[in-house]
mmCIF file as gemmi writes it, N, C-alpha and C atoms, coordinates in Angstrom:
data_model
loop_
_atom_site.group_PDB
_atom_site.id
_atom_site.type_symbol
_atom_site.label_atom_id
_atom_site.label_alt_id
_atom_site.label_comp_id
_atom_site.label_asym_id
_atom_site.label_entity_id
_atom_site.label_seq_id
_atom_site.pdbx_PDB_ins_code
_atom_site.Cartn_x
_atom_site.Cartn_y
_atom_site.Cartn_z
_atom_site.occupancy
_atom_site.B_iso_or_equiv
_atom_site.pdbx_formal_charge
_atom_site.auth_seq_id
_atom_site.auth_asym_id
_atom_site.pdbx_PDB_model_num
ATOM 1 N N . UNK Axp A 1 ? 4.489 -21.308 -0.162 1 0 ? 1 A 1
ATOM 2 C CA . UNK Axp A 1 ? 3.186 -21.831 -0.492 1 0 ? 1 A 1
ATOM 3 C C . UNK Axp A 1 ? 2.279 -21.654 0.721 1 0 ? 1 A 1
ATOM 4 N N . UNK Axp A 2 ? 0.925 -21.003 0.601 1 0 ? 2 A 1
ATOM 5 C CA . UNK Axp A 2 ? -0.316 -20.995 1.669 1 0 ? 2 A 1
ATOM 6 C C . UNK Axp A 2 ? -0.827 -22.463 1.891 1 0 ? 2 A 1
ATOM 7 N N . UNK Axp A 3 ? -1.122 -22.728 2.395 1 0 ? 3 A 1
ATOM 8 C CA . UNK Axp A 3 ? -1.868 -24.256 2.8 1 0 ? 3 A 1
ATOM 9 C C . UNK Axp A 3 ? -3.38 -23.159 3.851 1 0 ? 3 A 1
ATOM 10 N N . UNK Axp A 4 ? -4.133 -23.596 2.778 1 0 ? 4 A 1
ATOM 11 C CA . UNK Axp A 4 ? -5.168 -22.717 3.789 1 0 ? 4 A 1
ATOM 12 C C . UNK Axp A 4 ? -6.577 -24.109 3.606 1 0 ? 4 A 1
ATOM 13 N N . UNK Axp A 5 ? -7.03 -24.159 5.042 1 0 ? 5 A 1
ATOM 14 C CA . UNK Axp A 5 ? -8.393 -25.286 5.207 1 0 ? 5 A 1
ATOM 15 C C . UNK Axp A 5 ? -9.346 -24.792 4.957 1 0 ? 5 A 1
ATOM 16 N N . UNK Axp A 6 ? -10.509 -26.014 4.342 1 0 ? 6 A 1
ATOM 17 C CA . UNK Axp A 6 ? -11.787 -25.192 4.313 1 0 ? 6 A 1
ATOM 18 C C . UNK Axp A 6 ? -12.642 -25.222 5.437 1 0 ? 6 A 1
ATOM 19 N N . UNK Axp A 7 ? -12.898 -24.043 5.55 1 0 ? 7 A 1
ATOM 20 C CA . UNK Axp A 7 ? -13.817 -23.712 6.51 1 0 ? 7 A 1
ATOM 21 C C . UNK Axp A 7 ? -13.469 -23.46 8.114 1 0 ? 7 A 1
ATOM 22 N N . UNK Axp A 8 ? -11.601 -23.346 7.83 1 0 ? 8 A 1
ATOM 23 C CA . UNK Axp A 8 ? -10.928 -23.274 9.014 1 0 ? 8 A 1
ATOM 24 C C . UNK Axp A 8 ? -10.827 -24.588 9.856 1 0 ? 8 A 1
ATOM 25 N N . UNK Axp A 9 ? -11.774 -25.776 9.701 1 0 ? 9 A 1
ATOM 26 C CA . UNK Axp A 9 ? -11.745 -26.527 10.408 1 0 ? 9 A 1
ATOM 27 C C . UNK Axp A 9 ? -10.734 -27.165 11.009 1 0 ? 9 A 1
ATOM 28 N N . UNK Axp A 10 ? -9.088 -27.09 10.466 1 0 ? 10 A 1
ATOM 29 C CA . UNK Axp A 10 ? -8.56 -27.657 11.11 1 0 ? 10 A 1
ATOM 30 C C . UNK Axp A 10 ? -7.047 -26.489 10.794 1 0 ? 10 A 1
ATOM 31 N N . UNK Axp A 11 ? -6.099 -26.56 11.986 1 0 ? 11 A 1
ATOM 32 C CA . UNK Axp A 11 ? -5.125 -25.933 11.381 1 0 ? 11 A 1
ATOM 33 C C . UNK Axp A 11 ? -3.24 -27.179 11.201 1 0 ? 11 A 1
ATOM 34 N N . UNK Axp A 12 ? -2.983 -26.31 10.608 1 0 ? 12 A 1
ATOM 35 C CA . UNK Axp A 12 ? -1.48 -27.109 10.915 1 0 ? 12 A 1
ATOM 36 C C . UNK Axp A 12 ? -0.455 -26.222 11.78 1 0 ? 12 A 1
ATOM 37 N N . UNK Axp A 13 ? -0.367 -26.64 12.694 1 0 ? 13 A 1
ATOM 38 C CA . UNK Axp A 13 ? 1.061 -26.369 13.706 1 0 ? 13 A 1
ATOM 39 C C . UNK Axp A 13 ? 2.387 -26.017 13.183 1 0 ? 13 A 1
ATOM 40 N N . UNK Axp A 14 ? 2.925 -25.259 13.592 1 0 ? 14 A 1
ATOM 41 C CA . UNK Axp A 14 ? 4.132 -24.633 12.767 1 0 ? 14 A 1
ATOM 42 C C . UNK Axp A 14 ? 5.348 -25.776 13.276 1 0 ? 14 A 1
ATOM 43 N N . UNK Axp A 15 ? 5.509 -26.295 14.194 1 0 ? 15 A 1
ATOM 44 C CA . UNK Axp A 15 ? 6.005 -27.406 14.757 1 0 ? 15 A 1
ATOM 45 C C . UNK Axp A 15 ? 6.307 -28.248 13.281 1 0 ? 15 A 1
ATOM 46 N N . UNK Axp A 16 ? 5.24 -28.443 12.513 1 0 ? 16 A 1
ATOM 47 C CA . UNK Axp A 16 ? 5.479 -29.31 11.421 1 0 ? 16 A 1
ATOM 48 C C . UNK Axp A 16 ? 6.3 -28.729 10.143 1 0 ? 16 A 1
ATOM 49 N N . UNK Axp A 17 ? 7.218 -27.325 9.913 1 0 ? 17 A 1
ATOM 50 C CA . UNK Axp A 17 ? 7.957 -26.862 9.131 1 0 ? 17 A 1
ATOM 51 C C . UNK Axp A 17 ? 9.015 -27.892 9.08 1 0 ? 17 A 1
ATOM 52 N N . UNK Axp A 18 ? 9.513 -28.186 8.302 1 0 ? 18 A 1
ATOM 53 C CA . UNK Axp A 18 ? 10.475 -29.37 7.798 1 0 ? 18 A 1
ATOM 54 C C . UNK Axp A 18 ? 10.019 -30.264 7.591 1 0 ? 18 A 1
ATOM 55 N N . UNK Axp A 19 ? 8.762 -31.007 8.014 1 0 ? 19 A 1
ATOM 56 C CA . UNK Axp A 19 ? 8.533 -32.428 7.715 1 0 ? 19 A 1
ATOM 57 C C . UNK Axp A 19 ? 7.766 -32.712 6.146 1 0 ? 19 A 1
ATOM 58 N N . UNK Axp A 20 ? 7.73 -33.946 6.411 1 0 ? 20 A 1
ATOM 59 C CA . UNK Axp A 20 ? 7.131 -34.249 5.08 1 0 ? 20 A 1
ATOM 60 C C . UNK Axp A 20 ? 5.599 -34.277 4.638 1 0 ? 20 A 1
ATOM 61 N N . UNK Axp A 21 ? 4.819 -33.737 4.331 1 0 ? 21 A 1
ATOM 62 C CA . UNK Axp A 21 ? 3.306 -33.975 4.264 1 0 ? 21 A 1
ATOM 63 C C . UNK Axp A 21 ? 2.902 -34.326 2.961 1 0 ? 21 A 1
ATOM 64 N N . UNK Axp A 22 ? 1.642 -35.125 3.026 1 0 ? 22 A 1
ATOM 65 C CA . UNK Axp A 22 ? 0.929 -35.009 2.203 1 0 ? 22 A 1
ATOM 66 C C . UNK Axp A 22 ? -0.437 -34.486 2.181 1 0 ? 22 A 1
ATOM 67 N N . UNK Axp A 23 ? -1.005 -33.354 0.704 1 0 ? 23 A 1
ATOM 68 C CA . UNK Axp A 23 ? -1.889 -32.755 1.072 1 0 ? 23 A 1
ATOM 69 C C . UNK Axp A 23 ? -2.93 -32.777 -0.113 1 0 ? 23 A 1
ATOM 70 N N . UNK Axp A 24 ? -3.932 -33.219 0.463 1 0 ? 24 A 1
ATOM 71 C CA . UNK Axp A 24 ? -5.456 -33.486 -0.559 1 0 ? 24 A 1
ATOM 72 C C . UNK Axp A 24 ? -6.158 -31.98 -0.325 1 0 ? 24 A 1
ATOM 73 N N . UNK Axp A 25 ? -5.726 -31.546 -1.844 1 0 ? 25 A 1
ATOM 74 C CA . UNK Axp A 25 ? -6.791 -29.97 -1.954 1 0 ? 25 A 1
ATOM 75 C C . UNK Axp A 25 ? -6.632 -30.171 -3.41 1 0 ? 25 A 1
ATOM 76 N N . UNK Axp A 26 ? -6.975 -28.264 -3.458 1 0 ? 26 A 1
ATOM 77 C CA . UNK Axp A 26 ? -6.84 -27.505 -4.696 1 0 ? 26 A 1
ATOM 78 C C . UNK Axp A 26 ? -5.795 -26.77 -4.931 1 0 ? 26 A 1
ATOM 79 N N . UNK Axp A 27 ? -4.992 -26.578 -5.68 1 0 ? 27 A 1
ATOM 80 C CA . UNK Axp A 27 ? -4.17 -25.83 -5.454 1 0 ? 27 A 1
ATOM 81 C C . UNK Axp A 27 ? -4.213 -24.698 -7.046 1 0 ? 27 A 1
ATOM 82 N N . UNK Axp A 28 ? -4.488 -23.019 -6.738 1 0 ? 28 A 1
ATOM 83 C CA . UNK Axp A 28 ? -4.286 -22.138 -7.787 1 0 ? 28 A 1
ATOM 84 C C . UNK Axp A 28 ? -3.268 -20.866 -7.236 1 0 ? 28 A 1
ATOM 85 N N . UNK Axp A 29 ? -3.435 -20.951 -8.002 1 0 ? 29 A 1
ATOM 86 C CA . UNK Axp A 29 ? -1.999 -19.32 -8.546 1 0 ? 29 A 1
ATOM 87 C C . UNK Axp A 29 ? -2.636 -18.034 -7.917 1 0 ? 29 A 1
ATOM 88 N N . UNK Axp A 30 ? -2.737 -17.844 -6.864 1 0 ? 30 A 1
ATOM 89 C CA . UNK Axp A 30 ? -3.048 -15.896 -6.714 1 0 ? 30 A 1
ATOM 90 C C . UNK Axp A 30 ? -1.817 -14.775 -6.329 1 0 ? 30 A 1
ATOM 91 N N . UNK Axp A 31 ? -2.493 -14.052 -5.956 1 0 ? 31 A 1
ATOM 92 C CA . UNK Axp A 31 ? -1.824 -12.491 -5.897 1 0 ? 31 A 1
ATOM 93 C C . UNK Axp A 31 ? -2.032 -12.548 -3.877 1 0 ? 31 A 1
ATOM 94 N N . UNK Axp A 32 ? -1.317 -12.329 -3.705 1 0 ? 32 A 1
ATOM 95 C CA . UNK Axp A 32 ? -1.761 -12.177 -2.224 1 0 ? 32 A 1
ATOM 96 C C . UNK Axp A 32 ? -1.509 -10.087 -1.777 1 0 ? 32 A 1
ATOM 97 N N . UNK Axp A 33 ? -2.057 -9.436 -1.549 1 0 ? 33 A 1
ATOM 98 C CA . UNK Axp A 33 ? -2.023 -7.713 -1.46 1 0 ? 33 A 1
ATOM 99 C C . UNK Axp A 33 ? -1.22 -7.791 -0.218 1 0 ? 33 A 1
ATOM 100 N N . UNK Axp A 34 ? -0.706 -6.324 -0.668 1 0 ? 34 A 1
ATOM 101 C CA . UNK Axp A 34 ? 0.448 -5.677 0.351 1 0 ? 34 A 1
ATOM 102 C C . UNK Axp A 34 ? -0.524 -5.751 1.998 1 0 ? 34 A 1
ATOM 103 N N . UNK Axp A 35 ? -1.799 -5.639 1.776 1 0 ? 35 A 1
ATOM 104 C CA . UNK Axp A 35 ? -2.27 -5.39 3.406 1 0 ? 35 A 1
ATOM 105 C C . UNK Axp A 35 ? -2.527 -6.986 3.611 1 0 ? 35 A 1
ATOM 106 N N . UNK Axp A 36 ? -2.545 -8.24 3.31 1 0 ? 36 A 1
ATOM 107 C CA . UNK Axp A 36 ? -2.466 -9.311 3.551 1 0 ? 36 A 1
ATOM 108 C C . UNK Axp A 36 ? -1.374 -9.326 3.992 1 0 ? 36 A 1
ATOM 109 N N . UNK Axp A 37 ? -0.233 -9.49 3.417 1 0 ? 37 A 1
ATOM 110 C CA . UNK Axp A 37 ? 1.425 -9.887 3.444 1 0 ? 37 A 1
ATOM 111 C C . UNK Axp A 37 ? 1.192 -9.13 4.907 1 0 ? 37 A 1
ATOM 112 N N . UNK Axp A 38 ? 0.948 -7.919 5.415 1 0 ? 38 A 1
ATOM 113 C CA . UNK Axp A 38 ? 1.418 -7.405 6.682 1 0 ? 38 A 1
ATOM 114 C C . UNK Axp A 38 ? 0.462 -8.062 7.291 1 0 ? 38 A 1
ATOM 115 N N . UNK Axp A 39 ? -0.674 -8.817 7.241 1 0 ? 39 A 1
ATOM 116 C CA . UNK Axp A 39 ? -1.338 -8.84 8.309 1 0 ? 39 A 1
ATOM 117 C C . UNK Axp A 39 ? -0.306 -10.48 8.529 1 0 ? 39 A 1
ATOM 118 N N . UNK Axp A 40 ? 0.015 -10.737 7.539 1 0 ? 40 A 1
ATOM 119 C CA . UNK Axp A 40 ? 0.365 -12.58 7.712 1 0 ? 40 A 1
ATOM 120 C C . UNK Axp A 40 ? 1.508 -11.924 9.016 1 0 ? 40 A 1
ATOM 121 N N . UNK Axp A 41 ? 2.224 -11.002 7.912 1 0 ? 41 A 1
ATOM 122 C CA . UNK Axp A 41 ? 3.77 -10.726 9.114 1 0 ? 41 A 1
ATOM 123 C C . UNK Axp A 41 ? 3.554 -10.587 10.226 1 0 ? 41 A 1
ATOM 124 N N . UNK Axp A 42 ? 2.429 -9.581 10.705 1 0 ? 42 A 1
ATOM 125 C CA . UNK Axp A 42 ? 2.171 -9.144 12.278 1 0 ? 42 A 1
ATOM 126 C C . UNK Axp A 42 ? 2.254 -10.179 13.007 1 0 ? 42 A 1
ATOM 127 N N . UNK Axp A 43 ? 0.619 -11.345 12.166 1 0 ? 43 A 1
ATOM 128 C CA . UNK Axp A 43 ? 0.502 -12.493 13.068 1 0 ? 43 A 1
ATOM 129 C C . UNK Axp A 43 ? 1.849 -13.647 13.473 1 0 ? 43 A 1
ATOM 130 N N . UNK Axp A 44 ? 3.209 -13.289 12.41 1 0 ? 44 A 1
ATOM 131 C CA . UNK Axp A 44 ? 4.437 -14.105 12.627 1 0 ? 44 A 1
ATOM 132 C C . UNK Axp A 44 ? 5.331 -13.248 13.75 1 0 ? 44 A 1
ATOM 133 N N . UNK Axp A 45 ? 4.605 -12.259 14.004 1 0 ? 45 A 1
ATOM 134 C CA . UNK Axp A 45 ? 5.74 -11.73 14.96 1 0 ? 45 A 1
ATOM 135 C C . UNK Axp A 45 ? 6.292 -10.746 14.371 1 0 ? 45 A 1
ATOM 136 N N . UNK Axp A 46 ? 6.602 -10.861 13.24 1 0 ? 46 A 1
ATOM 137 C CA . UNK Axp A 46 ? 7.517 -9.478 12.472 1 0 ? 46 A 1
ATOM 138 C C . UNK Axp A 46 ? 8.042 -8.29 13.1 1 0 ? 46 A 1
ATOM 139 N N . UNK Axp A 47 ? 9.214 -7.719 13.415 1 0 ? 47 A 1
ATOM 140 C CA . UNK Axp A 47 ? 8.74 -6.62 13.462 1 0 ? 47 A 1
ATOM 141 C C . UNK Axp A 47 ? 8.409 -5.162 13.01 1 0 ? 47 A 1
ATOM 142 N N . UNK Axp A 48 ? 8.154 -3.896 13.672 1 0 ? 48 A 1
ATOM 143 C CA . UNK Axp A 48 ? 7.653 -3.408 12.645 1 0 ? 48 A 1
ATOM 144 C C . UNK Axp A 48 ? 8.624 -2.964 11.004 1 0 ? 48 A 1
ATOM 145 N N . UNK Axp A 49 ? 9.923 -3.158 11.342 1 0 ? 49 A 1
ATOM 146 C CA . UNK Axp A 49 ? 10.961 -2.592 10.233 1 0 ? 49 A 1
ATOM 147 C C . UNK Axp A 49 ? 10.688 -3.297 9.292 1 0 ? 49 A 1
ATOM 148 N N . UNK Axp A 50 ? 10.542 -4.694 9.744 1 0 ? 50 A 1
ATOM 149 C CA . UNK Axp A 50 ? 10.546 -6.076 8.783 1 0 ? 50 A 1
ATOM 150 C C . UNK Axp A 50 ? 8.844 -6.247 7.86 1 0 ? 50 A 1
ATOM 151 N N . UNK Axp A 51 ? 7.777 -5.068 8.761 1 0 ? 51 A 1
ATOM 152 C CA . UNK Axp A 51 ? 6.564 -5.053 8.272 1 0 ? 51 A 1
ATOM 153 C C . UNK Axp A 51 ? 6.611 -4.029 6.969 1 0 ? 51 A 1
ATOM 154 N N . UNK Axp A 52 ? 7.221 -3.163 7.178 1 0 ? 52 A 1
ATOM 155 C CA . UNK Axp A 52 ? 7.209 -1.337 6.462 1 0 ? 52 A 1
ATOM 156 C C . UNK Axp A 52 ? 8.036 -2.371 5.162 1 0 ? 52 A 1
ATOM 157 N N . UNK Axp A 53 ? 8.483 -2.76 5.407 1 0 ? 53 A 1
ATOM 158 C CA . UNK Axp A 53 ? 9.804 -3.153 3.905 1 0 ? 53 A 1
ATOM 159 C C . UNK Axp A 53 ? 8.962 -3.713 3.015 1 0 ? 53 A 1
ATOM 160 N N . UNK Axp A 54 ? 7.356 -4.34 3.707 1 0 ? 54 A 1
ATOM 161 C CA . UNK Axp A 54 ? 6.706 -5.71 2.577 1 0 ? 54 A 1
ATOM 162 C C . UNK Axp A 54 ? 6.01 -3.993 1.631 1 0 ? 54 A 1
ATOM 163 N N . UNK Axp A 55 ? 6.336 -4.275 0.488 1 0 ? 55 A 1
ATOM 164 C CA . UNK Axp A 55 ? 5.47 -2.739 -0.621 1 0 ? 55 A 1
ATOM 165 C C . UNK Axp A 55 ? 5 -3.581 -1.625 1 0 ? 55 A 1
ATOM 166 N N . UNK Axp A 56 ? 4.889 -4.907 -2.415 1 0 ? 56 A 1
ATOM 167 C CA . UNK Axp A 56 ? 4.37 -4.946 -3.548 1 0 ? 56 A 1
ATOM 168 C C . UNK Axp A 56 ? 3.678 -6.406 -2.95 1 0 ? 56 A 1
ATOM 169 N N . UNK Axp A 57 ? 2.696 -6.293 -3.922 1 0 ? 57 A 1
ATOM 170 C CA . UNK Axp A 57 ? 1.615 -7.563 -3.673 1 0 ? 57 A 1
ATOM 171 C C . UNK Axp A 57 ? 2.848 -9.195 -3.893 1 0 ? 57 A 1
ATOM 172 N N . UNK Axp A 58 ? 2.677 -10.273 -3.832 1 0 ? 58 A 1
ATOM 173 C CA . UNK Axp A 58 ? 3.107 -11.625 -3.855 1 0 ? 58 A 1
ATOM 174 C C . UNK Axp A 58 ? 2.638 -12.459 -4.414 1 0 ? 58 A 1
ATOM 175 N N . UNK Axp A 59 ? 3.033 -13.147 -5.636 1 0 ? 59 A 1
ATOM 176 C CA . UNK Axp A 59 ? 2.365 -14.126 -6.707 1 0 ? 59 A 1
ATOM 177 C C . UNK Axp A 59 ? 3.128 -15.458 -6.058 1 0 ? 59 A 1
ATOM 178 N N . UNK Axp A 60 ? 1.718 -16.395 -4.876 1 0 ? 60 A 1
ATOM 179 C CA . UNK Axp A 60 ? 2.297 -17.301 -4.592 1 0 ? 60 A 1
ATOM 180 C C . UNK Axp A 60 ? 0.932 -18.63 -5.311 1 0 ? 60 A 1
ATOM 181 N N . UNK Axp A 61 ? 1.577 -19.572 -4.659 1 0 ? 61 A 1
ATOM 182 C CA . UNK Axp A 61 ? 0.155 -20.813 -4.938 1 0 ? 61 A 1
ATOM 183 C C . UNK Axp A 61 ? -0.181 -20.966 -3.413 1 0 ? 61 A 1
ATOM 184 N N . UNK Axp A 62 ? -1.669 -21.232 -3.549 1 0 ? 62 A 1
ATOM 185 C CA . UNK Axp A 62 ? -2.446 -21.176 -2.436 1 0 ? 62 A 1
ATOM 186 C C . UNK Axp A 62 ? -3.288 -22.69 -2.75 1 0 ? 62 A 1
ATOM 187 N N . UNK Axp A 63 ? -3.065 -23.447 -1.661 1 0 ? 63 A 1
ATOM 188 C CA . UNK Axp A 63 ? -3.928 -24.75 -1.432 1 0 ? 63 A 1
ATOM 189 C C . UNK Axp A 63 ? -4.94 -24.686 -0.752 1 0 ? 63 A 1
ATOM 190 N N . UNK Axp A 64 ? -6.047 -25.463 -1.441 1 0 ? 64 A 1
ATOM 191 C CA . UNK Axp A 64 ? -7.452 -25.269 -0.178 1 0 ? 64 A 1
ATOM 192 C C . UNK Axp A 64 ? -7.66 -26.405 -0.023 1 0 ? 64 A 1
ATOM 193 N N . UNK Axp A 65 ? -7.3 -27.189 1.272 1 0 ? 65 A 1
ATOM 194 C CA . UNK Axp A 65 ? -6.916 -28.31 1.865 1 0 ? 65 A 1
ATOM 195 C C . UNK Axp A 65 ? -8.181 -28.796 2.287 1 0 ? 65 A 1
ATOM 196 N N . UNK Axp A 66 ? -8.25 -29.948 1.985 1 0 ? 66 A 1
ATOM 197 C CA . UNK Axp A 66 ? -9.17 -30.846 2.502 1 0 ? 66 A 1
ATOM 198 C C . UNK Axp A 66 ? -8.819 -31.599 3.394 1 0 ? 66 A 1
ATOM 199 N N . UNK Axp A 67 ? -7.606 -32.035 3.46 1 0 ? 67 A 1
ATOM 200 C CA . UNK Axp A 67 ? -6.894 -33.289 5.015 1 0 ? 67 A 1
ATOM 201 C C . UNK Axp A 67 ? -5.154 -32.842 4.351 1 0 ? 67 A 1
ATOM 202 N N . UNK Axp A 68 ? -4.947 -33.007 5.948 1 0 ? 68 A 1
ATOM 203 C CA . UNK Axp A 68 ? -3.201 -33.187 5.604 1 0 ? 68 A 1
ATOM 204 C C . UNK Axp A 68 ? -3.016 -34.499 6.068 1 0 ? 68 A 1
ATOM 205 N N . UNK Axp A 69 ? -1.498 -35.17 5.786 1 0 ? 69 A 1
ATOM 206 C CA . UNK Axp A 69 ? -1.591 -36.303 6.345 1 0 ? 69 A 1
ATOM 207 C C . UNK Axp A 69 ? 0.099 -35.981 6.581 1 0 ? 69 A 1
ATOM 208 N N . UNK Axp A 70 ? 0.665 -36.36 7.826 1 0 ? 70 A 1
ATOM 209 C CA . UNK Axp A 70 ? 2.511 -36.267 8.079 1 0 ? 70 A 1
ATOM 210 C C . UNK Axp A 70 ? 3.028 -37.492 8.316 1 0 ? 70 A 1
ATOM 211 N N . UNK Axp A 71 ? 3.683 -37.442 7.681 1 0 ? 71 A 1
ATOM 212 C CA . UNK Axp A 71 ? 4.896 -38.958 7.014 1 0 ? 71 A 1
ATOM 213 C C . UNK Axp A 71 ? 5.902 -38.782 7.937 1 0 ? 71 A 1
């Protein structure tokens, strides 16, 4: 799942993978494209073997967050 803010204003720290949140948005269904997926990978570090392998677009849910809150 994307957790994406509006207007960038705030981000979430990867530090917080495992915990528990709660999150006030929107949440819909998109397509995310093969040149997204690589740009997400680059910015994770990926490398390039692990970049070349991403070939078809990704049907994930994408949140447009208004506040997170961690429990």
């Amino acid at each position: 799942m994307m957790v994406k803010m509006k207007d960038h204003k705030f981000a979430v720290p990867v530090i917080l993978n495992g915990k528990k949140i709660v999150i006030d948005g929107v949440a819909t269904q998109t397509t995310t494209s093969v040149k997204q997926l690589k740009h997400f990978a680059e910015d994770a570090g990926k490398s390039k073997e692990e970049i070349a392998k991403i070939t078809e677009p990704k049907k994930e849910i994408v949140i447009q967050a208004a506040g997170i809150l961690v429990l």
